[in-house]
Every structure is written in structure tokens, then in C-alpha cells.
MMTF fields as JSON, N, C-alpha, C and O atoms, coordinates in Angstrom:
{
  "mmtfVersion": "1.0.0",
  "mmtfProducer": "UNKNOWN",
  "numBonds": 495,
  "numAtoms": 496,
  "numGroups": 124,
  "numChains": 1,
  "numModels": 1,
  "chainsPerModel": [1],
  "groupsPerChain": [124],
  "chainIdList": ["A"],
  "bondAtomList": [4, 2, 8, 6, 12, 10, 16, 14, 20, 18, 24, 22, 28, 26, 32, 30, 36, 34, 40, 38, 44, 42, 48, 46, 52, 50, 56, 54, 60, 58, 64, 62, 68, 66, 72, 70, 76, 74, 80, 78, 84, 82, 88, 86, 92, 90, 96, 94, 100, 98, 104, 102, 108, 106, 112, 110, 116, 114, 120, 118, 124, 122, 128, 126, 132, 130, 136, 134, 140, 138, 144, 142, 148, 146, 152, 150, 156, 154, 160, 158, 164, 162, 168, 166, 172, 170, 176, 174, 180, 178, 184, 182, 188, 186, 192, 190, 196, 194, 200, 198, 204, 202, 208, 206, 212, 210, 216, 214, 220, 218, 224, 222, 228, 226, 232, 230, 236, 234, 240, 238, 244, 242, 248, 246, 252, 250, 256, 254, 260, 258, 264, 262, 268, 266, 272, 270, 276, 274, 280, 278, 284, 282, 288, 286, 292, 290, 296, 294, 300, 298, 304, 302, 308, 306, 312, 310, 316, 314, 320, 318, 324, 322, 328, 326, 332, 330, 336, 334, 340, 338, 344, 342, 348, 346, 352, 350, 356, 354, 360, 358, 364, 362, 368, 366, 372, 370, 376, 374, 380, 378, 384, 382, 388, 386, 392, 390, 396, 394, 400, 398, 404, 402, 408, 406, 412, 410, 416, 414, 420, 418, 424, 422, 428, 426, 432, 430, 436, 434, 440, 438, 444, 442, 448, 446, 452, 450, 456, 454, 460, 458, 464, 462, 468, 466, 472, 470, 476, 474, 480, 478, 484, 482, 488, 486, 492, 490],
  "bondOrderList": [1, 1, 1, 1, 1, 1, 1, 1, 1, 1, 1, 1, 1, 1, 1, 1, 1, 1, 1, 1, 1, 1, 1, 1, 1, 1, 1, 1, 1, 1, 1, 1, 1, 1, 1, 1, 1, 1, 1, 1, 1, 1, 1, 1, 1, 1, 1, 1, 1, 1, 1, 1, 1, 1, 1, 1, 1, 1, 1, 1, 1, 1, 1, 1, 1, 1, 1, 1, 1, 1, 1, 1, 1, 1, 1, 1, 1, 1, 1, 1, 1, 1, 1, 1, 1, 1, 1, 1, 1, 1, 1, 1, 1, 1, 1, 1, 1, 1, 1, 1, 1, 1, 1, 1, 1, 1, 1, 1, 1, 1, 1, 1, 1, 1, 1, 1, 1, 1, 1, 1, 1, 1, 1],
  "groupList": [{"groupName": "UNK", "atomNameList": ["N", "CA", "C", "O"], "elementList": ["N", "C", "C", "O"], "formalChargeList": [0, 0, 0, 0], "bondAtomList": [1, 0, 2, 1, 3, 2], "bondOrderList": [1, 1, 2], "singleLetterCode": "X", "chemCompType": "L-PEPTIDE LINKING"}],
  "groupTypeList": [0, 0, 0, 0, 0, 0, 0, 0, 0, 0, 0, 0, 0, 0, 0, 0, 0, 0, 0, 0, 0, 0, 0, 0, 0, 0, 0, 0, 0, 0, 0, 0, 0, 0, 0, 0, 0, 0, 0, 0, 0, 0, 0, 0, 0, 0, 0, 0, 0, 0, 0, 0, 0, 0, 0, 0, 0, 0, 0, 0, 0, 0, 0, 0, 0, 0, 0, 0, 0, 0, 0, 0, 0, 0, 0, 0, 0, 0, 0, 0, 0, 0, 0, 0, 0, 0, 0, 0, 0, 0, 0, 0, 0, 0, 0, 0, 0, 0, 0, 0, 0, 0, 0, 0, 0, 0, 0, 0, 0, 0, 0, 0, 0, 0, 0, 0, 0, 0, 0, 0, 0, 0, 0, 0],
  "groupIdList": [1, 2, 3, 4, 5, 6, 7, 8, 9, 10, 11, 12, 13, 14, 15, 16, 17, 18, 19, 20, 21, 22, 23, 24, 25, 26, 27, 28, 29, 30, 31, 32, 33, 34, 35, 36, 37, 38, 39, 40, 41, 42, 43, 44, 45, 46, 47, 48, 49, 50, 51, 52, 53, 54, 55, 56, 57, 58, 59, 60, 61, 62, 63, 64, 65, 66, 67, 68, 69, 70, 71, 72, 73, 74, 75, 76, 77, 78, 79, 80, 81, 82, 83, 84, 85, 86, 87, 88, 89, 90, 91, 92, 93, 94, 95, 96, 97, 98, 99, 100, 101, 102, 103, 104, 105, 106, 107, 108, 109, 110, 111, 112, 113, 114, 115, 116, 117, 118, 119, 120, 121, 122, 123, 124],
  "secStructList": [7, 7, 7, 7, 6, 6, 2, 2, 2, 2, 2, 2, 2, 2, 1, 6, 6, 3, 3, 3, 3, 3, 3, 6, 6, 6, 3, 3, 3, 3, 3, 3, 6, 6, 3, 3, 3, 3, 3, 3, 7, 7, 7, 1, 1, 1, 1, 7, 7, 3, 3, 3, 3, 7, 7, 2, 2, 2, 2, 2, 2, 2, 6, 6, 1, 6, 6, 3, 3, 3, 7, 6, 6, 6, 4, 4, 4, 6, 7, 7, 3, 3, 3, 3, 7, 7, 6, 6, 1, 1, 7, 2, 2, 2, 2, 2, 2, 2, 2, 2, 2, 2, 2, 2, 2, 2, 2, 2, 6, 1, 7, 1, 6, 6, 6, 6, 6, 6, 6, 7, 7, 7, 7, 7],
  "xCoordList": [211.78, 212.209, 213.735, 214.512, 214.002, 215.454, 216.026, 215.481, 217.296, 217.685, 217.67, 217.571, 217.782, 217.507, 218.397, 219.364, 218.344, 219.85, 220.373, 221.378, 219.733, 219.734, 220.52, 221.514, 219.647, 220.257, 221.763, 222.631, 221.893, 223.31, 224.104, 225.305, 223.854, 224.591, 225.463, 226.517, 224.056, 224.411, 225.511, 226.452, 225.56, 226.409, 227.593, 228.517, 227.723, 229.451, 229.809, 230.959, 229.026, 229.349, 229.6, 230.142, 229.499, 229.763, 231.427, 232.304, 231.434, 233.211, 234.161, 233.716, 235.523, 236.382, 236.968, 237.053, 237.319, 237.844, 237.282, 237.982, 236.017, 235.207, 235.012, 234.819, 235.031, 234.665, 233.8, 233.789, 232.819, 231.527, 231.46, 231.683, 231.209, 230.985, 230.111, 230.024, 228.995, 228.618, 228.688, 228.701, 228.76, 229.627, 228.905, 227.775, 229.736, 229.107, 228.035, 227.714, 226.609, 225.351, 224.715, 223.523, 225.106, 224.254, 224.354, 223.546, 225.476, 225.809, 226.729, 227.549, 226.209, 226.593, 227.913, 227.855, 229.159, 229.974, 230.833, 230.633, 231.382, 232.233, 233.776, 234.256, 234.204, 235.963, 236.496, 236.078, 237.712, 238.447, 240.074, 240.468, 240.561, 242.1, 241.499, 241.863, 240.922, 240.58, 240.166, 239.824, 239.944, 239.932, 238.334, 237.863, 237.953, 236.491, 236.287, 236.81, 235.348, 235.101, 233.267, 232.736, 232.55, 231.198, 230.927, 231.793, 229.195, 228.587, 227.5, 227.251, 226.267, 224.989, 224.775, 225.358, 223.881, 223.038, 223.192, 223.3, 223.17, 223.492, 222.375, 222.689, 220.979, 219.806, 219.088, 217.96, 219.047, 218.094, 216.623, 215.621, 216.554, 215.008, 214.332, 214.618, 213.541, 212.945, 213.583, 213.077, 214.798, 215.343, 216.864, 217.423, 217.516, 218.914, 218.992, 218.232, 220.62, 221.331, 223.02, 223.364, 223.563, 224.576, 225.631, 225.254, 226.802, 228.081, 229.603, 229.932, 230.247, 230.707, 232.029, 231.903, 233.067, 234.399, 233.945, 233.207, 234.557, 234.274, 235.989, 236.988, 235.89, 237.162, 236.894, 235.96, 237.882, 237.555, 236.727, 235.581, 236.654, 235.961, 234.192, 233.155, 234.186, 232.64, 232.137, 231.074, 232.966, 232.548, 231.959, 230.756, 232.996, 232.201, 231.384, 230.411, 231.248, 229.273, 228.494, 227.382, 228.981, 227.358, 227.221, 226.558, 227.751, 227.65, 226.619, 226.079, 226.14, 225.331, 224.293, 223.567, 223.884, 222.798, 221.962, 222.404, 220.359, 219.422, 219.592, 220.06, 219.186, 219.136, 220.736, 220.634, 221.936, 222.859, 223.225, 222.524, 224.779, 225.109, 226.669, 227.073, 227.148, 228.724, 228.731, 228.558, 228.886, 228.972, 229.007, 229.848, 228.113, 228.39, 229.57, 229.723, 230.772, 231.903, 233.067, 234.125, 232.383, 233.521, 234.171, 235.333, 233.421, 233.596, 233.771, 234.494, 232.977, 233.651, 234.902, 235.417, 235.901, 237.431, 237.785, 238.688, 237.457, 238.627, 238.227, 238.437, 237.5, 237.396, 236.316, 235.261, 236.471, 235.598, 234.705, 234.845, 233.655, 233.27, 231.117, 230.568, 230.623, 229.258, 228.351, 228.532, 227.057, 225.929, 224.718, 224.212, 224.456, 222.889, 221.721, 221.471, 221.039, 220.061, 218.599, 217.88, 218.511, 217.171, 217.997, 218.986, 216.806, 217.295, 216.84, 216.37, 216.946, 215.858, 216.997, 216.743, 218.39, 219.119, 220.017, 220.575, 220.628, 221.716, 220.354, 219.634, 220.444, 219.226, 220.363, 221.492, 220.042, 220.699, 221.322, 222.029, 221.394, 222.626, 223.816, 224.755, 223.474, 224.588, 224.755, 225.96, 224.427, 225.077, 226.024, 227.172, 225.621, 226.246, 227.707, 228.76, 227.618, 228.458, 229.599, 230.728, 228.999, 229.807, 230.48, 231.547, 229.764, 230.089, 231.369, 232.222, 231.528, 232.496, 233.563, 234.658, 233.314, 234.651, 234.879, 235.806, 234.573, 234.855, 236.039, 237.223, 235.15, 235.823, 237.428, 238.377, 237.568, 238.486, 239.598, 240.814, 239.173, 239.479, 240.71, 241.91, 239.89, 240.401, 241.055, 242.062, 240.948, 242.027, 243.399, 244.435, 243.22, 244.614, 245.204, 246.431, 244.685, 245.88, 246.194, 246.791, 245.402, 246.247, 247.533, 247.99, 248.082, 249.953, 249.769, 248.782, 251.193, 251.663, 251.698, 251.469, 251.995, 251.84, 250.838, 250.709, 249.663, 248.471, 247.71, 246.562, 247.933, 247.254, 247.58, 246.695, 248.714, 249.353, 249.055, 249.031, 248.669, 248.502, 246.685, 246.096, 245.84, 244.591, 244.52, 243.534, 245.494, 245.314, 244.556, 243.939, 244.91, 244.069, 245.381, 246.532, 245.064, 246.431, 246.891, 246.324, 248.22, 248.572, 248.449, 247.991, 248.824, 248.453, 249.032, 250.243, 248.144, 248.248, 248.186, 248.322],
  "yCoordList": [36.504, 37.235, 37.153, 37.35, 36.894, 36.871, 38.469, 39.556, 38.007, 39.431, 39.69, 38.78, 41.029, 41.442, 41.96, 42.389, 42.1, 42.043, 43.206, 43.323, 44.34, 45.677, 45.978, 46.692, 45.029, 45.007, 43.826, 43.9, 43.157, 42.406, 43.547, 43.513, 44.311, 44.979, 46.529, 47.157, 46.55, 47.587, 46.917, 47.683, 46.324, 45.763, 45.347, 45.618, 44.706, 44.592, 46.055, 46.484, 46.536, 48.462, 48.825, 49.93, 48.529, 49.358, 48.107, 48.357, 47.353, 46.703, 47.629, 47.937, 47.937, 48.156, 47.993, 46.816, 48.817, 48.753, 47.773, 46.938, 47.861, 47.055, 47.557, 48.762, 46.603, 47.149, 46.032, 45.098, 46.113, 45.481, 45.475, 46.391, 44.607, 43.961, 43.277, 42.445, 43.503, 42.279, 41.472, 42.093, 39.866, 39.544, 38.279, 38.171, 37.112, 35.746, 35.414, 34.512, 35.685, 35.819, 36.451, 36.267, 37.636, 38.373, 38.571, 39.114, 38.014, 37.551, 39.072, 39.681, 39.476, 40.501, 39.859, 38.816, 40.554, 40.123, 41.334, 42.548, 40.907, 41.952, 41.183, 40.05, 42.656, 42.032, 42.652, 43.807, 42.299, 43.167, 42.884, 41.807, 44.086, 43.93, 43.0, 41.824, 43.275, 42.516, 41.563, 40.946, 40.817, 38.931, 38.938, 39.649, 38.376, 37.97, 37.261, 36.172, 38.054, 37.49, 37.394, 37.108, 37.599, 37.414, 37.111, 37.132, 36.67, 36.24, 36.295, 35.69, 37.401, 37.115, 36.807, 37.275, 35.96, 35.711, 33.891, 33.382, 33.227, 31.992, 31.313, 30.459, 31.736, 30.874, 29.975, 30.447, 28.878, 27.677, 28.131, 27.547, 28.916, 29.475, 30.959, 31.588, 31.259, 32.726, 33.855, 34.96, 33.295, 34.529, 34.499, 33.438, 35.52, 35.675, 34.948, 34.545, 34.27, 32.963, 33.891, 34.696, 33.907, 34.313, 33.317, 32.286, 33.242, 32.403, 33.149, 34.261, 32.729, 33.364, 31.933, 30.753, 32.776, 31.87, 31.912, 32.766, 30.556, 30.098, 29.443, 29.225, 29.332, 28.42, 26.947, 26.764, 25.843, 24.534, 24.417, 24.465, 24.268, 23.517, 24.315, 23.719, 25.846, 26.144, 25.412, 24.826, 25.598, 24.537, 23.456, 23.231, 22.518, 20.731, 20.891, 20.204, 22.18, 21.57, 22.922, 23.326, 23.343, 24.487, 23.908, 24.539, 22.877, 22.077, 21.167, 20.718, 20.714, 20.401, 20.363, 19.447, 21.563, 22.787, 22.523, 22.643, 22.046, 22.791, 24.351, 25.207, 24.603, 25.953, 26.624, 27.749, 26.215, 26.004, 24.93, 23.918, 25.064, 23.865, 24.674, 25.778, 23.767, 23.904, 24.856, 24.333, 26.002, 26.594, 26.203, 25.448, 26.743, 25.916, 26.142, 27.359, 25.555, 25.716, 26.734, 27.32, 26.585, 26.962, 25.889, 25.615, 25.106, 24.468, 22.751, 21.796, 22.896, 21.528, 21.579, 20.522, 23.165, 23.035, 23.135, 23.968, 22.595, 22.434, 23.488, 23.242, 25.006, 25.67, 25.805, 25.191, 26.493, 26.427, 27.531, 28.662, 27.067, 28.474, 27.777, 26.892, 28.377, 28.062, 29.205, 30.392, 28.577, 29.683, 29.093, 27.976, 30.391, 30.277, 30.732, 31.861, 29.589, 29.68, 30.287, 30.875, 29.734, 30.361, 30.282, 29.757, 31.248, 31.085, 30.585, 31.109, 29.035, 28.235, 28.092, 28.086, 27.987, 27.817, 28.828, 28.7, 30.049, 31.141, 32.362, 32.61, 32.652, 34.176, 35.355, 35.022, 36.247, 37.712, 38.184, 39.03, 37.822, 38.433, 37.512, 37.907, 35.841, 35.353, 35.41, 35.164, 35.554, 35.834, 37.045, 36.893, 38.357, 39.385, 39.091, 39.372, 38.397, 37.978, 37.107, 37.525, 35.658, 34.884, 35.97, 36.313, 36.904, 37.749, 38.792, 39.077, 39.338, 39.889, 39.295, 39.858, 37.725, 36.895, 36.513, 35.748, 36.408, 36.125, 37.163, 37.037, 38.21, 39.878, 39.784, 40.081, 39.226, 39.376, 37.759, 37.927, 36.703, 35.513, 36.127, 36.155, 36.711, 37.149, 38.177, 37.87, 39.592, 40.279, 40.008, 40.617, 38.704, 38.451, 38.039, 37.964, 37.844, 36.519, 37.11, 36.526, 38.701, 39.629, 39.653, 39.232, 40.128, 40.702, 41.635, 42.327, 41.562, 42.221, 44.217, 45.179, 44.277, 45.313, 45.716, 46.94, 44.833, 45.412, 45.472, 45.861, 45.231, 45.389, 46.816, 47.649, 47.072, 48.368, 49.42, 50.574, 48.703, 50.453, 50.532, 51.537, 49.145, 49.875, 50.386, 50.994, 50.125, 50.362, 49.441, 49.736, 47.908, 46.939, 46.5, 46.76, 45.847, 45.254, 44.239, 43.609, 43.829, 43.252, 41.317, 41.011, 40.403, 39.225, 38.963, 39.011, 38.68, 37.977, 37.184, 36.981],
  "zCoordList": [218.418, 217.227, 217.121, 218.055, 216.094, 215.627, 215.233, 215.046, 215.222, 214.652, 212.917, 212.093, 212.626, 211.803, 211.176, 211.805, 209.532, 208.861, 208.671, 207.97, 209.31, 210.157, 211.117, 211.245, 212.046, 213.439, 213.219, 214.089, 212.451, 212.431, 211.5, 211.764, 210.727, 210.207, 211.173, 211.073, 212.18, 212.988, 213.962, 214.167, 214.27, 215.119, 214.902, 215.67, 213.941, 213.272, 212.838, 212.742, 212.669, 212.055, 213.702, 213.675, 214.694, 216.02, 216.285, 217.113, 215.718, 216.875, 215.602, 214.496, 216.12, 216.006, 214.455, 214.106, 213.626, 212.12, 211.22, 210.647, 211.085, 210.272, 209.291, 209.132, 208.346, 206.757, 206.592, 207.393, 205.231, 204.799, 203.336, 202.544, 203.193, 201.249, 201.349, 202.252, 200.194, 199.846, 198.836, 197.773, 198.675, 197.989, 198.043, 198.521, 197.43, 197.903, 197.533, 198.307, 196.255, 196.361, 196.811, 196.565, 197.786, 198.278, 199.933, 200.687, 200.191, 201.576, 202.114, 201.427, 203.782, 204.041, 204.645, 205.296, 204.392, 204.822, 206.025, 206.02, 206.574, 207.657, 207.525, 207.487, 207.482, 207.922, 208.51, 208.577, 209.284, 210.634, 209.324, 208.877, 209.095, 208.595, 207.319, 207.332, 206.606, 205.213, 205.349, 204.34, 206.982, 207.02, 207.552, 208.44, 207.099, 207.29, 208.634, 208.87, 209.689, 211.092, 211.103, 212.176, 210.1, 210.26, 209.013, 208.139, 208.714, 207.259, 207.803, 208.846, 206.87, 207.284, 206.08, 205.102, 206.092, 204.312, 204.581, 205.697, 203.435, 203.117, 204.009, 204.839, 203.81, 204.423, 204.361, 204.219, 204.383, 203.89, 204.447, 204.034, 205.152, 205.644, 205.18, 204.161, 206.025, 205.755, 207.067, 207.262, 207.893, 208.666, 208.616, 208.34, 208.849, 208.573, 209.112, 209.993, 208.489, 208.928, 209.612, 208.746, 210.291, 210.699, 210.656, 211.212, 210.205, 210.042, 211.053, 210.641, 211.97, 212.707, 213.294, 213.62, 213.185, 213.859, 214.951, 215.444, 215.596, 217.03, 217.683, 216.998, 218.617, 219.607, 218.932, 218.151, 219.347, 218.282, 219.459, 219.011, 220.925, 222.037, 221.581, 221.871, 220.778, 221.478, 219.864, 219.656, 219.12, 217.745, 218.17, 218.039, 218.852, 219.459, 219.895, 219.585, 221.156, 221.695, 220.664, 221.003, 219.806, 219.263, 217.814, 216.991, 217.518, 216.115, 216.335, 215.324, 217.645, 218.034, 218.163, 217.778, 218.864, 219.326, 218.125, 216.982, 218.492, 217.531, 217.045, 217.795, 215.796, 215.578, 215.212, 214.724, 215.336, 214.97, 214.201, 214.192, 213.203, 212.22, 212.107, 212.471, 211.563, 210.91, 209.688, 208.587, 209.75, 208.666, 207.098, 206.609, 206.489, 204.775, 204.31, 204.425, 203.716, 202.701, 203.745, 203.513, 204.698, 205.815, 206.484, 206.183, 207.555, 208.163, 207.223, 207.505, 206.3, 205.189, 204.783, 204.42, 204.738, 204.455, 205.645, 205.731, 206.825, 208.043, 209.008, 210.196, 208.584, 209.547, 210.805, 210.647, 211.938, 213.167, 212.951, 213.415, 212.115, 211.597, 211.971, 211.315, 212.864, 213.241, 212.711, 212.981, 211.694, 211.789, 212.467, 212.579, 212.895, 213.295, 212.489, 212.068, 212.356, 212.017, 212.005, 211.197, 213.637, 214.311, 215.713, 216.225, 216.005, 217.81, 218.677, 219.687, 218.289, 219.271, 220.888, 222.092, 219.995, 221.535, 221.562, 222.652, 220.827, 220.936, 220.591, 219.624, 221.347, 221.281, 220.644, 220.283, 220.602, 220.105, 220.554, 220.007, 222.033, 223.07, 222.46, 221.768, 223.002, 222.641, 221.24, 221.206, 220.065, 218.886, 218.998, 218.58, 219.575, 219.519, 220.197, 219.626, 221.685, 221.919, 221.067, 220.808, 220.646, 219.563, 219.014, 219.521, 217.511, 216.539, 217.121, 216.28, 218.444, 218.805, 219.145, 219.159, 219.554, 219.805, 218.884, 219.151, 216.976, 216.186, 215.717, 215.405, 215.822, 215.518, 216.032, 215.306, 217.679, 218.082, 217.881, 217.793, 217.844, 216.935, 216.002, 216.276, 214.567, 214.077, 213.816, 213.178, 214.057, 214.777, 215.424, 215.153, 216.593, 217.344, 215.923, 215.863, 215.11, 214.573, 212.796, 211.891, 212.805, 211.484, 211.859, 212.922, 211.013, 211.031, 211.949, 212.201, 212.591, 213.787, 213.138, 213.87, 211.863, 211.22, 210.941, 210.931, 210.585, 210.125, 211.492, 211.279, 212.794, 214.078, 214.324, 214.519, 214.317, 214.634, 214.086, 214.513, 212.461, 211.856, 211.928, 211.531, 212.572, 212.786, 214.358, 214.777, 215.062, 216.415, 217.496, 218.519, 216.721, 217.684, 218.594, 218.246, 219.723, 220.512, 220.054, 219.16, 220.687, 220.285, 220.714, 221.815, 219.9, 220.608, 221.893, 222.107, 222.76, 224.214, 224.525, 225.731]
}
């Protein structure tokens, strides 16, 4: 069983100064400091599709991966941006995982002002 657009919603609602729109067709979106670090929606199938920033190295081998792909209209303008599809090879742990290193991805790299006034640290 995959996760659920419930259970992905609950979970970006538990990391740190998240806000939520939906937007895009219908696509649940999450942002840390206004900048977008998750995307559920955008499915070519019948189960949530998750879209999530990655490192460029976990991009090269999970662009790969059955059940993973290069994000749509993300990753075609240049960015390291992976969804999952199904979970034939990233189960729910590791998505949750990915989805929080996205969270924090993007976070390090808001303004030094807008870190401060949500109370995230600073880049390391």
C-alpha cells in the first residue's frame, strides 16, 4: 500500500513552517518560506504521485529506479526534482524521509532573513 493523500498531507503538515495550496490542477502543494519543497497530485495512474527535491547524486541513481521518474516540468527546466509513483522501490518510510530532505534542501537555501524570522537555522 502506498501512501495516502491524507497521510502525505499529514506529514508535510508535521515538518517545520509549512504552508499548503492547492494549485497546479489540483496538485497538493507544500512550501517552507513560500518556496515549494513537495507536490502531491500530477498522476499518470490511480495512486498519489509525490514530486520532491533531491541532491544532484540521489537524482542520478533514483531517476532510474522503477516506480520513480524525473519530475514532470520540473526536472525538464534543469531541476533535481524526483516523483514517485508507486512504491515498487522507495516505500513510505523512504518517501517520508526524501520529503523531509527536500523540506530541508530548501529551507538551507531561503534568505538569511526569511530563516530567521521563521526560526529555521542557519546554512551549514
Amino acid at each position: 500500500m502506498t501512501m495516502t493523500l491524507d497521510e502525505y498531507n499529514g506529514f508535510c503538515a508535521s515538518l517545520p513552517h509549512t504552508t499548503h495550496v492547492v494549485q497546479w490542477g489540483g496538485a497538493h502543494v507544500w512550501k517552507v518560506g513560500g518556496k515549494v519543497f513537495a507536490i502531491g497530485g500530477w498522476s499518470d495512474g490511480a495512486g498519489l504521485a509525490v514530486s520532491f527535491k533531491v541532491s544532484e547524486m540521489a537524482f542520478d541513481i533514483l531517476k532510474e529506479q522503477p516506480g520513480l521518474r524525473p519530475a514532470p516540468y520540473l526536472a525538464s527546466r534543469g531541476m533535481k526534482w524526483i516523483q514517485r509513483q508507486t512504491g515498487e522501490t522507495m516505500d513510505d518510510r523512504g518517501l517520508r524521509d526524501y520529503i523531509g530532505e527536500s523540506h530541508r534542501l530548501i529551507a538551507v537555501k531561503l534568505p538569511k532573513a526569511t530563516r530567521q524570522l521563521l526560526g529555521l537555522p542557519s546554512r551549514t
